[in-house]
C-alpha positions in Angstrom: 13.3 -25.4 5.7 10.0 -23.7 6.8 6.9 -26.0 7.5 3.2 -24.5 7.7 1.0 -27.2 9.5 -3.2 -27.2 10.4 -5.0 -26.9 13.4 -8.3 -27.5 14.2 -9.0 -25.5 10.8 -6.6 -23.1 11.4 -3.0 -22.3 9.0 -0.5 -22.3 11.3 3.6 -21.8 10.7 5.9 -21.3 9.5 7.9 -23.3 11.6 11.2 -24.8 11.5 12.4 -28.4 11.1 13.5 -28.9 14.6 9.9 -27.1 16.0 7.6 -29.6 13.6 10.1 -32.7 14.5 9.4 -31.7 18.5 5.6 -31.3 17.7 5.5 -34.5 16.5 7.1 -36.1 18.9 4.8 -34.9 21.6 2.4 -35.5 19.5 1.1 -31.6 19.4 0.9 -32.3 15.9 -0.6 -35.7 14.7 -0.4 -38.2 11.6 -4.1 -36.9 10.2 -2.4 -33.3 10.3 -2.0 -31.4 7.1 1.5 -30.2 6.4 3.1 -27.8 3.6 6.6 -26.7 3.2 8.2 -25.3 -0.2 8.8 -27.9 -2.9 5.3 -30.1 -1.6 2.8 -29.5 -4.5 -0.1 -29.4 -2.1 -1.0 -29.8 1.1 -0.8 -33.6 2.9 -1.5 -35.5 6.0 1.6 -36.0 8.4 1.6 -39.6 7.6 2.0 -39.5 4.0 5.0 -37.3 4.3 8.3 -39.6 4.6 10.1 -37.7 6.5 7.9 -37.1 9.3 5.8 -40.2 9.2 8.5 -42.1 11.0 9.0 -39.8 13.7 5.0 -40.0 14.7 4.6 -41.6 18.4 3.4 -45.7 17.7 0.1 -45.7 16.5 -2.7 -48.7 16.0 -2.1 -49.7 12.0 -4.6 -49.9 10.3 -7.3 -52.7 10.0 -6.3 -55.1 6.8 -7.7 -54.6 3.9 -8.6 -50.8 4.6 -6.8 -48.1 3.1 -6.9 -44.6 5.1 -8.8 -41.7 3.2 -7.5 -38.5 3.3 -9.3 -35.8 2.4 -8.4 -33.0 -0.3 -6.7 -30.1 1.3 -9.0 -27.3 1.6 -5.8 -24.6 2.5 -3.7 -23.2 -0.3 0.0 -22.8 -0.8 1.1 -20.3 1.6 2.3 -17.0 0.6 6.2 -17.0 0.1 8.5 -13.8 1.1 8.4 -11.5 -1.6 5.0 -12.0 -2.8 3.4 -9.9 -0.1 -0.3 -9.1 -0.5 -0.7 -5.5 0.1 -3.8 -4.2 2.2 -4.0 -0.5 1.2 -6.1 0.1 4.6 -3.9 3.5 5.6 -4.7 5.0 2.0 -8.3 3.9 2.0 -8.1 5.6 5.4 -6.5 8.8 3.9 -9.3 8.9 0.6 -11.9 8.7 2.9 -11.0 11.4 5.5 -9.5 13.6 2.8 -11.2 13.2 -0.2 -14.6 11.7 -0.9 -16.0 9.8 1.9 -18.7 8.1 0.0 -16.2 6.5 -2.1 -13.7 5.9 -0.2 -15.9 3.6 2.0 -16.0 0.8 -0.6 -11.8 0.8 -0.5 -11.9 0.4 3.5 -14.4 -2.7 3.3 -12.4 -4.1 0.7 -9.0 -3.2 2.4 -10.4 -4.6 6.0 -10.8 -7.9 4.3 -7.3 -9.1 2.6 -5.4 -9.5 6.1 -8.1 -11.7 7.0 -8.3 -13.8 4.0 -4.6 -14.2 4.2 -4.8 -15.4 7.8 -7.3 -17.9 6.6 -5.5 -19.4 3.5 -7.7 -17.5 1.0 -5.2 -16.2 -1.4 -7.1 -15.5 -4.1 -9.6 -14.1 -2.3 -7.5 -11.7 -0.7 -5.7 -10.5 -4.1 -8.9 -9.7 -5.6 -9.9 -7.8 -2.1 -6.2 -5.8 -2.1 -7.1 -4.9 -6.3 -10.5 -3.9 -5.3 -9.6 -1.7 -2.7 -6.7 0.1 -4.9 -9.1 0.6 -6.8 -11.5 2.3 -5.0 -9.1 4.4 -3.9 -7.9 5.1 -7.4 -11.7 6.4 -7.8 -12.0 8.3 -4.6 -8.7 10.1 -5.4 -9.8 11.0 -9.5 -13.5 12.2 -7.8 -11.2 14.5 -5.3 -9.3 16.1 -8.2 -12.1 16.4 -10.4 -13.6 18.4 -7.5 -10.8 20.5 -7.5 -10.6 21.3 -11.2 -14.5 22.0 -11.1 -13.7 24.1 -7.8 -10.8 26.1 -9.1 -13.0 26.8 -12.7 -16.0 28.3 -11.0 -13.5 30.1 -8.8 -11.9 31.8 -11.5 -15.0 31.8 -13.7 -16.2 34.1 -10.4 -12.9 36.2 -10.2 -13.3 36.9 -14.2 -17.0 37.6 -13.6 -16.7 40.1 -10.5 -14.3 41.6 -12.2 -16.3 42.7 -15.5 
């Protein structure tokens, strides 16, 4: 089984169940951490997972009458094998060098962005960042071979021309 766990803000994993047993024991990884793993709807803190609350190193329980407040999770499910978020950096790379710069810019920004997002948790982010730059690589490429076409017609429309 694969657990993702949180750092200082940060998504970290996916580890196995022998790394996050050894974290916790060390206490690398403590009770208030957030921990995922598949089959968890959502995100929770360390100590409200069963089994890994009990291997957490003795702690001070908590005052009577208070119940500990955790907060919502602000990371998202991470991204299972198979569901891959593509960048499409090298072909907004490609557009842009071979085809039509000016649009082609718009797919590298948007390209530059997804791995990030990813990194960060931001899955819906980075879909709509991976579709945006497809798409602006979609454009660059019709732009290019309606350049072409328009090229070719005036070529020929010369050739026929010259030639009268």
């Amino acid at each position: 089984m694969q657990w993702y766990y949180s750092k200082n803000s940060t998504q970290l994993g996916p580890i196995s169940d022998a790394e996050i047993r050894g974290k916790l024991a060390s206490g690398e990884i403590g009770a208030a951490d957030m921990v995922w793993k598949e089959g968890m709807s959502d995100w929770l803190p360390v100590s409200r997972v069963p089994e890994l609350s009990a291997i957490i190193p003795s702690q001070q329980p908590p005052v009577m009458g208070q119940q500990p407040v955790y907060p919502q999770s602000p990371y998202q499910t991470p991204m299972t094998v198979g569901n891959e978020i593509p960048n499409y950096l090298w072909q907004s790379i490609v557009v842009t060098v071979l085809c039509c710069w000016p649009l082609g810019i718009p797919a590298i920004v948007y390209a530059a962005k997804v791995d990030g997002m990813k990194a960060r948790g931001d899955i819906r982010g980075a879909t709509e960042a991976s579709a945006n730059a497809k798409k602006w690589c979609i454009i660059s490429l019709a732009a290019w071979g309606v350049l072409i076409v328009l090229y070719l017609l005036l070529f020929v429309g010369g050739m026929i021309a010259s030639e009268s």
